[in-house]
C-alpha positions, 0 to 999 in steps of 0.5 A: 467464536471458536479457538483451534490450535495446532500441535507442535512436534513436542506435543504441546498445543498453542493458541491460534487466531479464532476461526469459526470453522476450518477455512481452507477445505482443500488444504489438509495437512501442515506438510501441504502448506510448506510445500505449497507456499514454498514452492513459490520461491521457485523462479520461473520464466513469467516471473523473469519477463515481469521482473525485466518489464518492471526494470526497463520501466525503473530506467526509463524513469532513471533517464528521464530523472537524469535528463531533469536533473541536468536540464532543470526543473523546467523539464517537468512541466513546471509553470506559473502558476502550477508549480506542483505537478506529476511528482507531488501526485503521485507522492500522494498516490504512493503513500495512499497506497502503502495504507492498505497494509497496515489496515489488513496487517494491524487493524484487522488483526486486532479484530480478528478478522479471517479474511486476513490471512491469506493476503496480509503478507502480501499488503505489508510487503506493498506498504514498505515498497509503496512508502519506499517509492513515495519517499523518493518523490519529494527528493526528485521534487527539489530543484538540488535533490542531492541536498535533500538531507537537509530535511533532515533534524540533525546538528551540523556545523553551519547551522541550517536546521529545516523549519518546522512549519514546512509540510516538506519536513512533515512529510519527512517525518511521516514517511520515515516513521512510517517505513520504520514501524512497518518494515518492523511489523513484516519483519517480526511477521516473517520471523517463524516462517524464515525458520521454515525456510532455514530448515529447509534450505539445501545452499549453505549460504542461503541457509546461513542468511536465513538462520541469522534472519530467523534469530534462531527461532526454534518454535518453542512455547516461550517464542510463541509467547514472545512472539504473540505480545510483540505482534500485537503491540506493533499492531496496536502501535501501527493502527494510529498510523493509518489515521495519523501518517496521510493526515499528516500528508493531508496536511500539505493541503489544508494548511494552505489558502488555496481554493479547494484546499483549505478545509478540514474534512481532508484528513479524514478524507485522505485517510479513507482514500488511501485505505480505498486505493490500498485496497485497490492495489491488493486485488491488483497483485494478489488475483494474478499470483492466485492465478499464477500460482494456483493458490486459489485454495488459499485466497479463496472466494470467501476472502476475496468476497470479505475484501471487496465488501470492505472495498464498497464501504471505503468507497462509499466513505470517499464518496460522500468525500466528494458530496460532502466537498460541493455541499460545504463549497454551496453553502460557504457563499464564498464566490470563489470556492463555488466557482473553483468547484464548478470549474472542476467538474465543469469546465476546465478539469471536467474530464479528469473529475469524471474520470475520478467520479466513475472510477472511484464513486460509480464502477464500485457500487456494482460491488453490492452484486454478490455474483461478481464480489466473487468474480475475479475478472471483474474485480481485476478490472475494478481494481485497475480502475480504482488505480487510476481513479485515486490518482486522478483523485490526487490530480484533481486536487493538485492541479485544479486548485494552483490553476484556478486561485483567487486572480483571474489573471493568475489562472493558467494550465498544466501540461505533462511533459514526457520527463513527468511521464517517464517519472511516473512510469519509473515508480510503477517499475520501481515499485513493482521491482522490490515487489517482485524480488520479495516474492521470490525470496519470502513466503507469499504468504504467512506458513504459520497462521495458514497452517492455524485455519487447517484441520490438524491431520492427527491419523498421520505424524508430522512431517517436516520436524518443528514445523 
């Protein structure tokens, strides 16, 4: 493949991502991009409704929290013998999702992957919001969540150190390395672009938080140098994560006797899952801001095409999850792991299994059709059906295997309360809260690697200083 380059104010050239050809047609100058990513910084009346939306849906979550914690546990549906409900499911969701940004960012990137430009920056900021909305539910978990620092190794005057063979306190590290290293990753990310945004900045205040941020990027050879090595190392540190963080979650499960939990296939199994529903997630998101701010010259067909191949191949994966589930169940000859799984797709929690099976196995392969690979409707559609098909997912292996265990006289049932309801519907507005509040005050998307796919415009000096 080709390596372009872009010149800089100075003259001199650096090296760029390979590109085949030029993938933006429709951009034509570095001044564009600027003016174009920028411009989405600009609030408008859609982005105040969202934004109200999402924090009406945080406070409904705050008040049902609220009312559990002065109620008790019993308030979210809890019973023998399900004792795991809504909050370790969408613990699980969260985290999945939070997956498909270190893929795009870090995994990609190492494979030089075009596609990738136009929507990693929007997967990085999912994956920090998404982590920071999982690590909440194993503390709304506890029956004293404001104890929940415990968890936490660290020397203190009675003692109490937490055992090192609780999932709790894997989970714990999990998330925390995991918000750490890609927090870093967006950040050092956003380095050259909060640069541009300094430079342009007419508030004195925003200008200087701006500069600070920045470190004083000056775009300079020896920045970009800098810059290059750290990007890839952080990539090449983060990419284990993909494998190693939802394994760890995995984890929670395999380690356990439970019917339908003690197997090894989970790790993997977890781990494409969430890429799948991180994906998922990213269609959801970055087609309606395509729309809203007609950047469809930026996230073009091409990209969202790529994207949707990498989707089918992830299902595909889970998929044969799933098979590869009732195959190891038939020939284990143990009666109850076969008659787990027969309850599952059969009797009790038929309905959430199918909902999971045509969601995530079914409504994807028409992702083999080129026609609509490239229809945005249809992939909203689809995206919104994964959504609830992965968290279906995590409720089919949650909620069926602690109701259906060993004993007959054990087996019982689940029922949400509106407090598991209300929970759920808060993470969604607390997610996407911080998602929104991103988008207003950080580039869309990267200005400096777009600008390394658009045809430099040698006829015309350029404008905008450094950048």
């Amino acid at each position: 493949m080709a390596t372009s380059a872009a010149p800089r104010a100075d003259g001199s050239m650096r090296p760029n991502v390979p590109s085949a050809a030029v993938r933006l047609p429709a951009v034509k100058t570095y001044e564009q991009v600027d003016h174009e990513i920028i411009g989405t910084l600009n609030p408008t009346l859609g982005w105040f409704a969202a934004l109200g939306t999402a924090i009406f849906c945080l406070l409904i979550g705050a008040l049902s929290w609220t009312y559990q914690v002065h109620e008790g546990l019993g308030a979210a549906g809890y019973q023998p013998p399900v004792m795991w409900g809504v909050y370790i499911i969408c613990f699980v969701f969260w985290v999945g999702i939070g997956h498909a940004g270190t893929l795009i960012s870090a995994i990609l990137y190492l494979f030089r992957a075009g596609f990738r430009t136009s929507i990693y920056r929007l997967s990085e900021a999912m994956t920090v919001f998404a982590v920071m909305t999982a690590g909440l539910f194993p503390i709304l978990h506890l029956g004293r969540p404001w104890k929940f620092f415990w968890l936490i190794p660290y020397p203190n005057w009675r003692l109490l150190w937490p055992n090192p063979k609780s999932p709790l306190v894997w989970d714990v590290f999990a998330i925390l390395t995991y918000l750490t290293i890609s927090s870093t990753f967006l950040y050092v990310g956003l380095i050259p672009d909060l640069a541009v945004l300094r430079d342009r900045e007419k508030n004195p205040i925003r200008k200087a938080i701006y500069a600070t941020l920045s470190l004083g990027w000056r775009n300079s050879d020896n920045e970009w140098r800098h810059f290059t090595r750290a990007y890839l190392f952080l990539a090449a540190f983060a990419t284990p994560l993909v494998l190693s963080v939802h394994s760890v979650v995995s984890f929670d499960f395999a380690m356990a006797l439970t019917p339908g939990w003690h197997t090894t296939i989970f790790p993997p199994y977890f781990v494409a899952g969430a890429i799948f529903s991180g994906i998922g997630m990213v269609f959801t998101i970055a087609l309606p801001l395509r729309r809203f701010f007609k950047l469809q010259h930026y996230i073009t067909l091409n990209d969202i095409d790529a994207a949707a191949k990498l989707c089918l191949f992830t299902s595909c994966v889970v998929g044969l999850a799933y098979l590869t589930e009732f195959q190891i169940a038939w020939m284990s000859g143990n009666a109850v792991e076969q008659e787990y799984f027969w309850n599952r797709v059969f009797g009790q929690w038929a309905w959430a299994a199918w909902i999971m099976i045509i969601c995530n196995m079914v409504l994807p392969l028409t992702l083999f059709s080129q026609k609509l690979r490239r229809n945005t409707t249809w992939l909203f559609i689809l995206s919104l059906a994964i959504n609830l098909g992965m968290w279906f997912e995590r409720f089919v292996i949650v909620i069926p295997s602690l109701s259906h265990e060993f004993e007959p006289w054990q087996w019982g049932g689940y029922h949400p309360t509106w407090v598991d309801f209300g929970i759920l519907i808060g993470s969604f507005g607390w997610f996407f809260m911080w998602f929104l509040l991103f988008i207003k005050q950080m580039p869309v998307m990267a200005i400096s690697e777009l600008k390394e796919v658009v045809p430099p415009a040698m006829k015309h000096p350029l404008k905008g200083g450094a950048h």
